[in-house]
Backbone bond lengths (Angstrom), bond angles and torsions (degrees), N, CA, C in turn:
res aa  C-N    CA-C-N  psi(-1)  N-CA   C-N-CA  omega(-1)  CA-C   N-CA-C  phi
1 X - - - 1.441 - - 1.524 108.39 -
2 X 1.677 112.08 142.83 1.428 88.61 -177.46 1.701 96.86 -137.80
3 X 1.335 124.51 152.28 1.547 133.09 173.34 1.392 119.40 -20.55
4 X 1.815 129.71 128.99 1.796 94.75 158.41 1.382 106.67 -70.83
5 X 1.790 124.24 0.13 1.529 119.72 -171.88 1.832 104.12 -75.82
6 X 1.289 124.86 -15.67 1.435 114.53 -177.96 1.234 110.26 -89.49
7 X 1.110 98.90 150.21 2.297 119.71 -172.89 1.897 79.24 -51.65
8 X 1.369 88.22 -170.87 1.384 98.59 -166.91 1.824 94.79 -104.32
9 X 1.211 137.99 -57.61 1.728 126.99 159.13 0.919 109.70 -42.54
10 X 0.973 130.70 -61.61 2.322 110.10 170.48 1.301 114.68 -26.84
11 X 1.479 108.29 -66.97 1.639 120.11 -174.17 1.593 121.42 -43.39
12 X 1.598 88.04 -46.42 1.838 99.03 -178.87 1.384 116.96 -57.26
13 X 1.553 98.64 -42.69 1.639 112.66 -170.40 1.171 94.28 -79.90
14 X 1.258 152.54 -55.28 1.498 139.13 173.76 1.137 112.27 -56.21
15 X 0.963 143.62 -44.34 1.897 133.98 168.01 1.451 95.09 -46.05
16 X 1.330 105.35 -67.59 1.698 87.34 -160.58 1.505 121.10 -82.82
17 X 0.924 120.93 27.60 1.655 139.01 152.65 1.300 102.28 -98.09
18 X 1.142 127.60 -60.40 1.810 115.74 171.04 1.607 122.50 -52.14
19 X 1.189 127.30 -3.03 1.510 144.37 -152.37 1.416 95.32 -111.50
20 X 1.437 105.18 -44.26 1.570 112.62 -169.42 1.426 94.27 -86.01
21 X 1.481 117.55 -85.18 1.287 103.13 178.29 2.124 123.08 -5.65
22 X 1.151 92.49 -73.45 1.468 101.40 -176.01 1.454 110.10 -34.31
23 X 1.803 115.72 -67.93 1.242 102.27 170.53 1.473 141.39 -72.69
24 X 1.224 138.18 18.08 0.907 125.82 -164.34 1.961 76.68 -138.14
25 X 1.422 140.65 13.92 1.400 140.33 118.73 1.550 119.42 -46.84
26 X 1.439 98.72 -49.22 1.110 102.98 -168.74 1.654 124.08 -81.01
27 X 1.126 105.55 -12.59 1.763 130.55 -179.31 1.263 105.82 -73.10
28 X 1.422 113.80 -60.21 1.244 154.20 176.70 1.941 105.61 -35.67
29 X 1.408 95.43 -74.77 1.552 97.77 175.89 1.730 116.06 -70.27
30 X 1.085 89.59 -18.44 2.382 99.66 176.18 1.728 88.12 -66.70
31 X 1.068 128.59 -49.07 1.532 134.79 -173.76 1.352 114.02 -69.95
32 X 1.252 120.31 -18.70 1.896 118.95 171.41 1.145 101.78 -106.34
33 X 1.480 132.43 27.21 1.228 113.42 146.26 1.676 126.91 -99.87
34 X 1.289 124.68 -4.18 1.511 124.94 153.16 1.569 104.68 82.95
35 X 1.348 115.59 26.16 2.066 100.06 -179.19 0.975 121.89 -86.08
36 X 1.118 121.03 -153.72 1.527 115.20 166.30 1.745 98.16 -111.80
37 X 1.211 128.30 7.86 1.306 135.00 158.04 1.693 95.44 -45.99
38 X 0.883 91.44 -63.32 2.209 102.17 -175.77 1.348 100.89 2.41
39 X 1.349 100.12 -81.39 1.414 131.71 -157.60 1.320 127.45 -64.95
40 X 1.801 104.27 -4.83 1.377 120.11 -178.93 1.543 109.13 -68.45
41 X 1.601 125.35 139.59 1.261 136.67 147.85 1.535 108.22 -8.61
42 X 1.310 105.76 -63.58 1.865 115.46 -164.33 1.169 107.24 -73.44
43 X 1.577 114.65 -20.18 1.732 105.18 -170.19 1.762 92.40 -95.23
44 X 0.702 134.07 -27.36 1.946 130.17 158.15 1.117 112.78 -50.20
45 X 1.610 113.34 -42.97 1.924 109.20 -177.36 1.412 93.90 -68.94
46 X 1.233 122.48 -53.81 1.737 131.29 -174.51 1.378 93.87 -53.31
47 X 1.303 150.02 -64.84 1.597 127.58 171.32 1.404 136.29 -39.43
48 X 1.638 107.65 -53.46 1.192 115.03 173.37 1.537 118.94 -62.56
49 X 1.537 126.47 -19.46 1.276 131.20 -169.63 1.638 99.79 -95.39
50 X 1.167 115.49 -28.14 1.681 112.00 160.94 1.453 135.12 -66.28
51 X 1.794 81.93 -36.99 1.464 92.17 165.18 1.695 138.93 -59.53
52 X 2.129 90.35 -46.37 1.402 90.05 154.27 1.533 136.00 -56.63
53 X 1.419 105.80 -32.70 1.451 103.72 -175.65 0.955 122.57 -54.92
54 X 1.574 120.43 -41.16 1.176 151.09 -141.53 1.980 89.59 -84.46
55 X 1.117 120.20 -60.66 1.453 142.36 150.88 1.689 113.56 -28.45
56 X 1.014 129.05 -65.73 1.138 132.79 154.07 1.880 125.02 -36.37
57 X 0.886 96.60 -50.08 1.267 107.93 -169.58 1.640 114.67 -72.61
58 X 1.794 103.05 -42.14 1.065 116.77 163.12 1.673 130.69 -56.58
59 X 1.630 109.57 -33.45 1.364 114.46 154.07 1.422 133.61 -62.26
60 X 1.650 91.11 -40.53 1.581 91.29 170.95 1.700 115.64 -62.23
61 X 1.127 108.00 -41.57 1.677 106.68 176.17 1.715 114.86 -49.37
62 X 1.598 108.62 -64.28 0.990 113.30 152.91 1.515 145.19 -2.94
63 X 1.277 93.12 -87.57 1.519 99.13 152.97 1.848 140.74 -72.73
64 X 1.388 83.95 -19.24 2.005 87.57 172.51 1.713 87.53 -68.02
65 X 0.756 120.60 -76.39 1.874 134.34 -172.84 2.064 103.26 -23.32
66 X 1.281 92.86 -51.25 1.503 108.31 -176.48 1.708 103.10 -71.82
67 X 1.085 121.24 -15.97 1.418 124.15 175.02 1.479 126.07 -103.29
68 X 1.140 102.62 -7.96 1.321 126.85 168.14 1.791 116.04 -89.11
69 X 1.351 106.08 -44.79 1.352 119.71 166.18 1.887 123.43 -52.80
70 X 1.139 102.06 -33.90 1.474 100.36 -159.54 1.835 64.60 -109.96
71 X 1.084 157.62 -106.47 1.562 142.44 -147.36 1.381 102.50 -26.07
72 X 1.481 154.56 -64.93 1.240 158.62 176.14 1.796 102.67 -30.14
73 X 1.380 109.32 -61.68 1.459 128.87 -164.13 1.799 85.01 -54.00
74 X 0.895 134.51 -67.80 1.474 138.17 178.72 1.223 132.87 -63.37
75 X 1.418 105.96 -9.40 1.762 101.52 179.10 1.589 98.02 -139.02
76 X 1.259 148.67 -12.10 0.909 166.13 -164.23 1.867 102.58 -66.47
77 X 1.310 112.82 -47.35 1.642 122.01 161.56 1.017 116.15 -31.37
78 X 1.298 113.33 -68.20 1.676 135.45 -171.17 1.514 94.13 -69.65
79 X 0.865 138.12 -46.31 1.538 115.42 179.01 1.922 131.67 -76.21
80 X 1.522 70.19 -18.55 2.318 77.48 179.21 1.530 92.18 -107.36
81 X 1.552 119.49 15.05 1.680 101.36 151.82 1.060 140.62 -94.02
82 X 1.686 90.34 -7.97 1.886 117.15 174.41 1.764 102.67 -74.76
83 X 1.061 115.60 131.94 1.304 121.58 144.23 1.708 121.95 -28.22
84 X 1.074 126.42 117.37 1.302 134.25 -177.71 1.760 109.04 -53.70
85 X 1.278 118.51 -68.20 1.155 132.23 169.63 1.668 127.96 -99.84
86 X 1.196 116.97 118.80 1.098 97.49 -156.76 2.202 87.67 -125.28
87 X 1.610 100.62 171.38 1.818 94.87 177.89 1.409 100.58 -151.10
88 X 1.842 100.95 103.80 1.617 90.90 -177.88 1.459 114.30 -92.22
89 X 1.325 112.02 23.38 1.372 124.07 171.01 1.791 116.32 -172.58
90 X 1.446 116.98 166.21 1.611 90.97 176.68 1.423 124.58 -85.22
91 X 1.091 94.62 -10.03 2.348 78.27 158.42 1.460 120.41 -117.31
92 X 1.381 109.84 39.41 1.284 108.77 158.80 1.821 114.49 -128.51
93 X 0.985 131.45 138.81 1.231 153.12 -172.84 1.287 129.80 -106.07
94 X 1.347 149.85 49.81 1.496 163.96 170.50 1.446 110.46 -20.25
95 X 1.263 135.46 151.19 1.283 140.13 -174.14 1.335 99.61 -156.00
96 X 1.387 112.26 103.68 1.688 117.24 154.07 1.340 121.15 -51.27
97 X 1.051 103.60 68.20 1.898 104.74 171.17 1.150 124.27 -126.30
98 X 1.573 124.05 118.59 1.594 127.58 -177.44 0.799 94.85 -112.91
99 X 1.464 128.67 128.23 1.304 169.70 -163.93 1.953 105.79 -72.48
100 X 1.460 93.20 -38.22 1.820 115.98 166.61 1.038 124.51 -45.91
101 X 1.555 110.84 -38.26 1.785 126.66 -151.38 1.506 86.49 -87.94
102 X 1.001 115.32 -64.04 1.743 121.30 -163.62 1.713 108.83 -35.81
């Protein structure tokens, strides 16, 4: 599960680190049970199809991260040229924060 408070590349990359995690818990405990299920045809397809996921998921991280990197590299200027805090009066208080960067 992830925040509506996280940027949206945070979120992705934490889902799919929580996605993986999950399955490969769940693989994990299918494997301490010792049957002769094990050894079935289907429980190999059921490995290998976790495995892909697991693979998948890892690209997707990968690349959300890698897409985030080269957008940052380009807009990232424009945001650390603003003043962090800014006061266009004395009871108001400005906050340089793009919601993007995170």
């Amino acid at each position: 599960m992830t925040s509506d408070m996280m940027p949206p590349h945070s979120a992705s990359v934490f889902w799919a680190a929580g996605m993986i995690e999950r399955a490969a818990d769940e693989i994990a405990d299918f494997k301490l049970l010792e049957l002769p299920i094990e050894e079935a045809e289907d429980t190999q397809i059921m490995f290998e199809k976790a495995a892909e996921l697991t693979e998948i998921l890892n690209k997707f991280k990968d690349q959300t991260f890698e897409d985030w990197c080269a957008k940052m590299k380009s807009e990232a200027p424009t945001y650390l040229d603003e003043p962090i805090i800014t006061r266009p009066d004395p009871s108001t208080v400005n906050v340089n924060f793009n919601a993007e960067v995170g």
